[in-house]
py3Dmol code that shows the C-alpha trace and the ligand (Angstrom):
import py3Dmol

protein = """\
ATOM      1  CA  UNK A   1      64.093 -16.716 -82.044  1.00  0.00           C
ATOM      2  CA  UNK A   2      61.365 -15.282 -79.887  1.00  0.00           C
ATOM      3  CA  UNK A   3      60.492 -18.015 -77.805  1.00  0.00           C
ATOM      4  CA  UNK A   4      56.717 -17.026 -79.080  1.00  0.00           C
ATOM      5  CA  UNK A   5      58.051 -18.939 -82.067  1.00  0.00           C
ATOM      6  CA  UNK A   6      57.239 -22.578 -82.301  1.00  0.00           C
ATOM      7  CA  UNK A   7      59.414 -24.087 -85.524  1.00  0.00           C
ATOM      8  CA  UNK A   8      57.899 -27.006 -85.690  1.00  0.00           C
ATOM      9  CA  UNK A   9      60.855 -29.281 -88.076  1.00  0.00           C
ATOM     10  CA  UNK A  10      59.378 -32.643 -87.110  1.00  0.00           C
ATOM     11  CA  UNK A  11      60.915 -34.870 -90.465  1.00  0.00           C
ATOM     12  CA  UNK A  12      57.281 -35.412 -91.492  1.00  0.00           C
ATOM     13  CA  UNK A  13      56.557 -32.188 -91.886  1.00  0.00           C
ATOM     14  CA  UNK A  14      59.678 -30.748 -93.380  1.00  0.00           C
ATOM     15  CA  UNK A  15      59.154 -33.690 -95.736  1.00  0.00           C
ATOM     16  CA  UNK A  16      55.408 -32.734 -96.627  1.00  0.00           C
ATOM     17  CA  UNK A  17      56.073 -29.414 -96.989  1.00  0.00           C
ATOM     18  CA  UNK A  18      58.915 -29.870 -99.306  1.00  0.00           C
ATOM     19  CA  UNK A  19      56.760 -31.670-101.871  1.00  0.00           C
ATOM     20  CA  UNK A  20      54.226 -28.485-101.681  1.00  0.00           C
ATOM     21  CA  UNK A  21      56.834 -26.276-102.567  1.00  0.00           C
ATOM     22  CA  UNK A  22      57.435 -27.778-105.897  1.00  0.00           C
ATOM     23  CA  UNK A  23      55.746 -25.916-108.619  1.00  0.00           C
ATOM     24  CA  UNK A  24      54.438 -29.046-110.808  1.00  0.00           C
ATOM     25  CA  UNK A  25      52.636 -30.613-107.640  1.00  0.00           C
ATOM     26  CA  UNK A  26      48.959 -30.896-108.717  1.00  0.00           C
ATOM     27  CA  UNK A  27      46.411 -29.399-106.987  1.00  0.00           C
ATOM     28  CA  UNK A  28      44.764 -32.827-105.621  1.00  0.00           C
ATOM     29  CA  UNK A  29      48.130 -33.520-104.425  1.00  0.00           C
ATOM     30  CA  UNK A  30      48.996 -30.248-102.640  1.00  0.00           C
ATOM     31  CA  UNK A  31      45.660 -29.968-100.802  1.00  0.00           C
ATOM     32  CA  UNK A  32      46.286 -33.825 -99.841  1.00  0.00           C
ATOM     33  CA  UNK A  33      49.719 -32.818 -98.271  1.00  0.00           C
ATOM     34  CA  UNK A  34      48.358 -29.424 -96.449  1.00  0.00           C
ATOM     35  CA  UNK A  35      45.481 -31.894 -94.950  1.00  0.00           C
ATOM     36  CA  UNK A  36      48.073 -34.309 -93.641  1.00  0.00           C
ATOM     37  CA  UNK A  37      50.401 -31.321 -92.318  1.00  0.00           C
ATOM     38  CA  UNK A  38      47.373 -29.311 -90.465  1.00  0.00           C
ATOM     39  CA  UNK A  39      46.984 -32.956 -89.030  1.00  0.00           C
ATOM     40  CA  UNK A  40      50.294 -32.784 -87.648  1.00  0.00           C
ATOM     41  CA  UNK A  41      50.674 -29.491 -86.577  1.00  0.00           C
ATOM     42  CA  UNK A  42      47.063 -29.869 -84.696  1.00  0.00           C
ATOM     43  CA  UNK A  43      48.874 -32.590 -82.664  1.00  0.00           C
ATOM     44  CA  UNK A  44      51.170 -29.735 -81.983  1.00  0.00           C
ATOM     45  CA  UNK A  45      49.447 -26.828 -81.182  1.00  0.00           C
ATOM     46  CA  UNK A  46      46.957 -28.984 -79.027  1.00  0.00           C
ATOM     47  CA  UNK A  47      49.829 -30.477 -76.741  1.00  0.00           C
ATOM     48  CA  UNK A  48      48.938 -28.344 -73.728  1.00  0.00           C
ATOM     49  CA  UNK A  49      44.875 -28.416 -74.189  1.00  0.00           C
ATOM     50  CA  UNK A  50      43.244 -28.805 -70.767  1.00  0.00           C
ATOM     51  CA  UNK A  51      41.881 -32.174 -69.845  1.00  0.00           C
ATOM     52  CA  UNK A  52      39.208 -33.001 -67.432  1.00  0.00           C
ATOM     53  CA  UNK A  53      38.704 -36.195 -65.586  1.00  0.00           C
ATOM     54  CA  UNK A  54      35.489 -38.421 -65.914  1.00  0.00           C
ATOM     55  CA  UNK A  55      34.240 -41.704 -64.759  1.00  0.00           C
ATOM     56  CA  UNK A  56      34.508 -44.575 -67.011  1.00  0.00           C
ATOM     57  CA  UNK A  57      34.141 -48.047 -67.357  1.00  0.00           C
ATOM     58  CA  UNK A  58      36.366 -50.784 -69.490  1.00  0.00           C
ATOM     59  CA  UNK A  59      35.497 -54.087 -69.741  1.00  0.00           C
ATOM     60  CA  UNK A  60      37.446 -55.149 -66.655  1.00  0.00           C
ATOM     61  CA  UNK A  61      36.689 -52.009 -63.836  1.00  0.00           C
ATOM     62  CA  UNK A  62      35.316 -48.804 -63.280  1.00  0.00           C
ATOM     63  CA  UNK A  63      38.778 -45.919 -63.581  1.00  0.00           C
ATOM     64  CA  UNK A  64      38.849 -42.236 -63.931  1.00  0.00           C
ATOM     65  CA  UNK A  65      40.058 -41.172 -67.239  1.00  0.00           C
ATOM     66  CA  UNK A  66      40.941 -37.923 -69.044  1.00  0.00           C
ATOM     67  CA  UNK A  67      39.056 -35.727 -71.890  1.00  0.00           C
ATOM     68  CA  UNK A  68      39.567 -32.925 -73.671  1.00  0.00           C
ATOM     69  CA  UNK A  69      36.605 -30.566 -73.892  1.00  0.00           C
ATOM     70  CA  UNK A  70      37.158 -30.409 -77.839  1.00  0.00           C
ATOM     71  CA  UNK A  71      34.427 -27.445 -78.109  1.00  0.00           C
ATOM     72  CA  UNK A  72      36.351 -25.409 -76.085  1.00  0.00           C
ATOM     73  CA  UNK A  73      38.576 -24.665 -79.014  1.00  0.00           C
ATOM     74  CA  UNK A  74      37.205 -22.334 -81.962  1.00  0.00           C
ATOM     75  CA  UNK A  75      39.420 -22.902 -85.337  1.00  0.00           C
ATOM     76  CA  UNK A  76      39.441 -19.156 -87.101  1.00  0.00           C
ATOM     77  CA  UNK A  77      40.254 -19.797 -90.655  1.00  0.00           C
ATOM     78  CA  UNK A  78      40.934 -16.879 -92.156  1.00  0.00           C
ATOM     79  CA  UNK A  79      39.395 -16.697 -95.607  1.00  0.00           C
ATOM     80  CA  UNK A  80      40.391 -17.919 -97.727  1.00  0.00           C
ATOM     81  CA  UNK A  81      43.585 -20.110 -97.504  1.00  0.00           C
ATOM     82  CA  UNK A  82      43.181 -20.702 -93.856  1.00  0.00           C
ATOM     83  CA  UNK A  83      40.229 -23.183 -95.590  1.00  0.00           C
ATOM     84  CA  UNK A  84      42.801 -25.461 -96.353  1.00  0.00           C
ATOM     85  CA  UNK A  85      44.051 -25.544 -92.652  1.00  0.00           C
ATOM     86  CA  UNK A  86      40.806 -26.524 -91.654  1.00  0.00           C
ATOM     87  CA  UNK A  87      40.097 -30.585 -92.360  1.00  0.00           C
ATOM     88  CA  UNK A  88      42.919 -31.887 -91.025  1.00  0.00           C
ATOM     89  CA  UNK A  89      42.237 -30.198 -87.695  1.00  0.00           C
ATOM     90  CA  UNK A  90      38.864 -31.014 -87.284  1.00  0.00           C
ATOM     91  CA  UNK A  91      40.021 -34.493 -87.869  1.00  0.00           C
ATOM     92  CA  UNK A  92      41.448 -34.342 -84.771  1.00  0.00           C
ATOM     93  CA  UNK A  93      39.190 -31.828 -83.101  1.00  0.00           C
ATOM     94  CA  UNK A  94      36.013 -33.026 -84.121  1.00  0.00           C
ATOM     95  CA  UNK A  95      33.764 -31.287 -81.685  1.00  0.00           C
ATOM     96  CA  UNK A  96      36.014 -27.771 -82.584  1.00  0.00           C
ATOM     97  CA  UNK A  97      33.502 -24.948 -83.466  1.00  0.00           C
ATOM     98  CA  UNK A  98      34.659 -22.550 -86.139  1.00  0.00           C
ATOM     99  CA  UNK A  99      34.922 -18.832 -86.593  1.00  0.00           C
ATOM    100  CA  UNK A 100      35.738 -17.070 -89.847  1.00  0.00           C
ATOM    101  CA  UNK A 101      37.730 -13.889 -90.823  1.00  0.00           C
ATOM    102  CA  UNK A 102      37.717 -12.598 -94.254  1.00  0.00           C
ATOM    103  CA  UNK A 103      40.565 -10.246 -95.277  1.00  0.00           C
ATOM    104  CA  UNK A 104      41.901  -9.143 -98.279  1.00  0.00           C
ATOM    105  CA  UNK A 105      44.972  -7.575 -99.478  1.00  0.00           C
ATOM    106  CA  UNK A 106      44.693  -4.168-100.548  1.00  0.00           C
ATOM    107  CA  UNK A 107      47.206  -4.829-103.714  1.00  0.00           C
ATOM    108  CA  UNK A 108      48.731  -1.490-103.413  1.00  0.00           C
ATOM    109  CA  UNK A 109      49.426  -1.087 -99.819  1.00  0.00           C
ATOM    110  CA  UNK A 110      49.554  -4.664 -98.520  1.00  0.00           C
ATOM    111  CA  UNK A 111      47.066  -3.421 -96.050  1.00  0.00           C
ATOM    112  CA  UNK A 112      44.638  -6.074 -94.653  1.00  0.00           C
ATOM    113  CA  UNK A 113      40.938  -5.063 -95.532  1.00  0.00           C
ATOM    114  CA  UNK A 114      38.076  -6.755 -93.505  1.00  0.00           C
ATOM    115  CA  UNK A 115      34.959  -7.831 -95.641  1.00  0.00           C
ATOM    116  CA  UNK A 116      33.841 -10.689 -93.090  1.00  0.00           C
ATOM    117  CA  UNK A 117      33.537 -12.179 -89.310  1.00  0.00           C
ATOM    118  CA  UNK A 118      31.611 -14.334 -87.823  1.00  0.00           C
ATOM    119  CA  UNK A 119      32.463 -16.183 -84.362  1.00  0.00           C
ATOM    120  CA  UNK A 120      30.379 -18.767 -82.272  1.00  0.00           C
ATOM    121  CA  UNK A 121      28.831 -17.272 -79.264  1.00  0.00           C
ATOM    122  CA  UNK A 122      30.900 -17.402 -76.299  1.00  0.00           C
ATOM    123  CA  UNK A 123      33.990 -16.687 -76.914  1.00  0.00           C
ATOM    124  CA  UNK A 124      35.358 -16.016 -73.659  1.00  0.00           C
ATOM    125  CA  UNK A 125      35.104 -19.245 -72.369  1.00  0.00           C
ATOM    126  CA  UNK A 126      36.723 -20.709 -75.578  1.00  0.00           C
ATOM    127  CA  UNK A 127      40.816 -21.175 -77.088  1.00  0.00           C
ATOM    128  CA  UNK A 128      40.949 -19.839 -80.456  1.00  0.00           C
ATOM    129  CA  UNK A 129      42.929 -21.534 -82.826  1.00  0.00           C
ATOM    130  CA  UNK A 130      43.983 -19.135 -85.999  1.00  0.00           C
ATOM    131  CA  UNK A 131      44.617 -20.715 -89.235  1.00  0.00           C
ATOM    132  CA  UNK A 132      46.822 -18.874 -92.639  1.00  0.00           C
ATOM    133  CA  UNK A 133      49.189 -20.925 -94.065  1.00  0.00           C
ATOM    134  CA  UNK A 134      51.113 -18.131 -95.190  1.00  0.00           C
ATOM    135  CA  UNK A 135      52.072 -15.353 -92.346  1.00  0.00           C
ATOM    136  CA  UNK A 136      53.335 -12.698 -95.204  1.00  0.00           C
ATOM    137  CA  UNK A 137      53.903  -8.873 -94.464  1.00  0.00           C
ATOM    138  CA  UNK A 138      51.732 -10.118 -91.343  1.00  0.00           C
ATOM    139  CA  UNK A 139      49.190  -7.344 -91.708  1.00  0.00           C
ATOM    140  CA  UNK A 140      46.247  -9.710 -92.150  1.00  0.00           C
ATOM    141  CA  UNK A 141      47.377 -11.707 -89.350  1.00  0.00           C
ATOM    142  CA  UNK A 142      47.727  -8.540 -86.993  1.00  0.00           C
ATOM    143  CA  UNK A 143      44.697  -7.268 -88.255  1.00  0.00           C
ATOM    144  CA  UNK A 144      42.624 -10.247 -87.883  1.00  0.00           C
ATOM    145  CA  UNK A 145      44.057 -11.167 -84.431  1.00  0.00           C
ATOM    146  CA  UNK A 146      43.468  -7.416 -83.398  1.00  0.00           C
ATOM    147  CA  UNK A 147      39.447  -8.101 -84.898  1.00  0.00           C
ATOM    148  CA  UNK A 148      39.560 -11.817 -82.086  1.00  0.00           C
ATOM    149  CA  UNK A 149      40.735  -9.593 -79.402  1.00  0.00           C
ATOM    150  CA  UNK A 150      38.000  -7.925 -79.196  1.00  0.00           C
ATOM    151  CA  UNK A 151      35.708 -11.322 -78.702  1.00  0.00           C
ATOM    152  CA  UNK A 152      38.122 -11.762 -75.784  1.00  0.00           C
ATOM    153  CA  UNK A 153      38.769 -15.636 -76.384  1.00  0.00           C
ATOM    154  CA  UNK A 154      40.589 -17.115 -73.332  1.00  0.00           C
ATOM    155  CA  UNK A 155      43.424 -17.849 -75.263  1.00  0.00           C
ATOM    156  CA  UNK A 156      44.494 -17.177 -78.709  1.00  0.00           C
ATOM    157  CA  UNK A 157      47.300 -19.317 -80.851  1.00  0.00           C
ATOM    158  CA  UNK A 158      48.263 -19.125 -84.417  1.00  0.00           C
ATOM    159  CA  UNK A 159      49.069 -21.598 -86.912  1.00  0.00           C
ATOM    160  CA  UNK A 160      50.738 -21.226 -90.331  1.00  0.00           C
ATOM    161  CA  UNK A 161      52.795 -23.264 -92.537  1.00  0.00           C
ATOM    162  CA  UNK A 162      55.676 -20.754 -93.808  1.00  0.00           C
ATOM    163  CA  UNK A 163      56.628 -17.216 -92.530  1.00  0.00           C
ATOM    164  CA  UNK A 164      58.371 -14.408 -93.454  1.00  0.00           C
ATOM    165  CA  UNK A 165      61.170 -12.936 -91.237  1.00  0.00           C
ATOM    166  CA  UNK A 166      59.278  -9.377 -91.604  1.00  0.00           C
ATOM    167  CA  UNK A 167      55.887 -10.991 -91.043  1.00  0.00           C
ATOM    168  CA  UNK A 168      56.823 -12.451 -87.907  1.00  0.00           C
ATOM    169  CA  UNK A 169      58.780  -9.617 -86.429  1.00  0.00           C
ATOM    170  CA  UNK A 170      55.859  -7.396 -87.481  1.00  0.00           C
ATOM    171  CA  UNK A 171      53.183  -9.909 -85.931  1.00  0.00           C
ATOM    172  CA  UNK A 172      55.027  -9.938 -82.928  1.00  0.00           C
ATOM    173  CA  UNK A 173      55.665  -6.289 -82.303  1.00  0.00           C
ATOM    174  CA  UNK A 174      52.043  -6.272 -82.287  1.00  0.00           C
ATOM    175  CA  UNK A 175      50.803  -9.247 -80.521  1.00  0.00           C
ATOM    176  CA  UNK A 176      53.690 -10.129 -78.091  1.00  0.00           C
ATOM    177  CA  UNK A 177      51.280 -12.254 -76.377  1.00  0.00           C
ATOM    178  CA  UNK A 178      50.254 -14.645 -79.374  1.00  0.00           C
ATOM    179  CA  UNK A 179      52.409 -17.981 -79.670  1.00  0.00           C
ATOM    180  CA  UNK A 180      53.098 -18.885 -83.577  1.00  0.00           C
ATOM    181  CA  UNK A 181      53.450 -22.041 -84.644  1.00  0.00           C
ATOM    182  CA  UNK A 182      55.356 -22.641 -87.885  1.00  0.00           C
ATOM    183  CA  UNK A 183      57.043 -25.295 -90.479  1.00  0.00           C
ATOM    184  CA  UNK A 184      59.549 -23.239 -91.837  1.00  0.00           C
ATOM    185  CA  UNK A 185      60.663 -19.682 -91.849  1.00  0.00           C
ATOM    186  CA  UNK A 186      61.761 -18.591 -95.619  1.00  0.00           C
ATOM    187  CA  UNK A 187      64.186 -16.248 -96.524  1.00  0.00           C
ATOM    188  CA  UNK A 188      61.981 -12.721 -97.078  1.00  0.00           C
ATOM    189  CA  UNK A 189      59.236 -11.714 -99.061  1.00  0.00           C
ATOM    190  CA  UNK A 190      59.749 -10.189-102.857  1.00  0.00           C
ATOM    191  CA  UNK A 191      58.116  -6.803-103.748  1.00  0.00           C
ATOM    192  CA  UNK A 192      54.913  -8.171-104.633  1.00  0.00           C
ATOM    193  CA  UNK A 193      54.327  -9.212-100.996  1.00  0.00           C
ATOM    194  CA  UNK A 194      55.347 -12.679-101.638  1.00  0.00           C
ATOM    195  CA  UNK A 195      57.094 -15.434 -99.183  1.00  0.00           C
ATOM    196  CA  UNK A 196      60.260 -16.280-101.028  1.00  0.00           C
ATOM    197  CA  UNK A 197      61.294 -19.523-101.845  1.00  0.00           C
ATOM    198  CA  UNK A 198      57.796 -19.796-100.327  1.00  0.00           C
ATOM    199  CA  UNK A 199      55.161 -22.146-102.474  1.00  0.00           C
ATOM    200  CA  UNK A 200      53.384 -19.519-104.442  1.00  0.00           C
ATOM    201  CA  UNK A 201      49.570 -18.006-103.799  1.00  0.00           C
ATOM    202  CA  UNK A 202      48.661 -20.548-101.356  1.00  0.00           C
ATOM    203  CA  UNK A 203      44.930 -20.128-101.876  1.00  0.00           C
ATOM    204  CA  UNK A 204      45.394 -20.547-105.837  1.00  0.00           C
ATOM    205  CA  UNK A 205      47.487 -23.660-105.264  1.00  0.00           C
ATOM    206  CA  UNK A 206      44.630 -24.941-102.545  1.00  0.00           C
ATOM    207  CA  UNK A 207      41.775 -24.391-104.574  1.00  0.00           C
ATOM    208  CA  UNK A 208      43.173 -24.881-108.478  1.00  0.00           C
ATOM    209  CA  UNK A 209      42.510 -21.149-109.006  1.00  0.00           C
ATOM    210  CA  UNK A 210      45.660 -20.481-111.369  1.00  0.00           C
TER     211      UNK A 210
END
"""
ligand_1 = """\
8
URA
N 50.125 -15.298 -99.557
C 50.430 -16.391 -100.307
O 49.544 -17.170 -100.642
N 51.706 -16.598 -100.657
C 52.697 -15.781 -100.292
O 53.860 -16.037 -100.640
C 52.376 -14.635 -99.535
C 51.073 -14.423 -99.177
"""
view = py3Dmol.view(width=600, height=400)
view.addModel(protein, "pdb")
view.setStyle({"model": 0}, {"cartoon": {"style": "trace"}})
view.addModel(ligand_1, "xyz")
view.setStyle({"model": 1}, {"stick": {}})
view.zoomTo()
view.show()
């Protein structure tokens, strides 16, 4: 595995994700579970965020402490799954700004269509965070990354829940430079375009659409 790839299998996560898979869940439940997972995986893709030191003062001295600059980081949520992505890390990055991409799927070609983008100001001096939970053929990830690029963000990760084998080789073949972070990588996709086992239209199952 490229060692772009982070797999995260922590046991809570496999666990979570295992129960989202399962076609009865509800839809309460399922959005409950991707909450708690984006949680997790925040933790994750946060590990190495820069720190500063400031003065502060506990009950019993005056010490030097560290922060994290939380509106450094810019969560891109591309529209509209990568919604569902969103909560759970701005539970833990509260001060996070956010950026969206809207994409859809041309259903004929699979090719990624832009109809929206907006970004905070400053991007260069910000991390950008992308959130899909489901990195496919990887055409509206490459497409949308390719779209942040040209904001010129200082750095630019990206989070999803499942992958594809051919999403992530074709993600990668394109932006070499992008660390993925990942709870599982399924078998392949099906000829609709679909992650298989996978969990289904991940936006449907978010928002009770089907
Ligand atoms: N998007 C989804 O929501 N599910 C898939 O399996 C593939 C793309």
């Amino acid at each position: 595995m490229s060692p772009q790839v982070h797999h995260v299998t922590h046991p809570l996560i496999q666990h979570k994700l295992t129960l989202m898979r399962q076609k009865d869940r509800s839809t309460n439940s399922f959005r409950r579970l991707l909450n708690e997972i984006s949680m997790l995986m925040a933790y994750e893709v946060t590990r190495d965020m820069p720190t500063s030191m400031i003065e502060i003062e506990t009950p019993l001295e005056t010490m030097q402490a560290p922060v994290i600059d939380g509106k450094k980081t810019v969560f891109v949520s591309i529209m509209r799954a990568g919604a569902g992505f969103l909560d759970g890390m701005l539970n833990v990055v509260p001060g996070a700004r956010i950026g969206h991409i809207g994409l859809y799927r041309d259903p004929k070609t699979l090719v990624a269509v832009e109809y929206y983008f907006k970004m905070p100001a400053d991007m260069h001096e910000r991390d950008a965070i992308v959130l899909d939970p489901m990195l496919a053929t990887g055409n509206s990830a490459v497409a949308a990354v390719d779209r942040l690029k040209e904001t010129r963000p200082k750095s630019i990760r990206f989070v999803c829940l499942l992958a594809a084998p051919e999403g992530l080789a074709n993600f990668h073949a394109n932006h070499p430079d992008v660390p993925v972070y990942v709870a599982a990588i399924d078998r392949q996709l099906n000829e609709h375009g679909y992650i298989v086992p996978g969990l289904g239209d991940a936006g449907d199952r978010i928002f009770g659409t089907k």
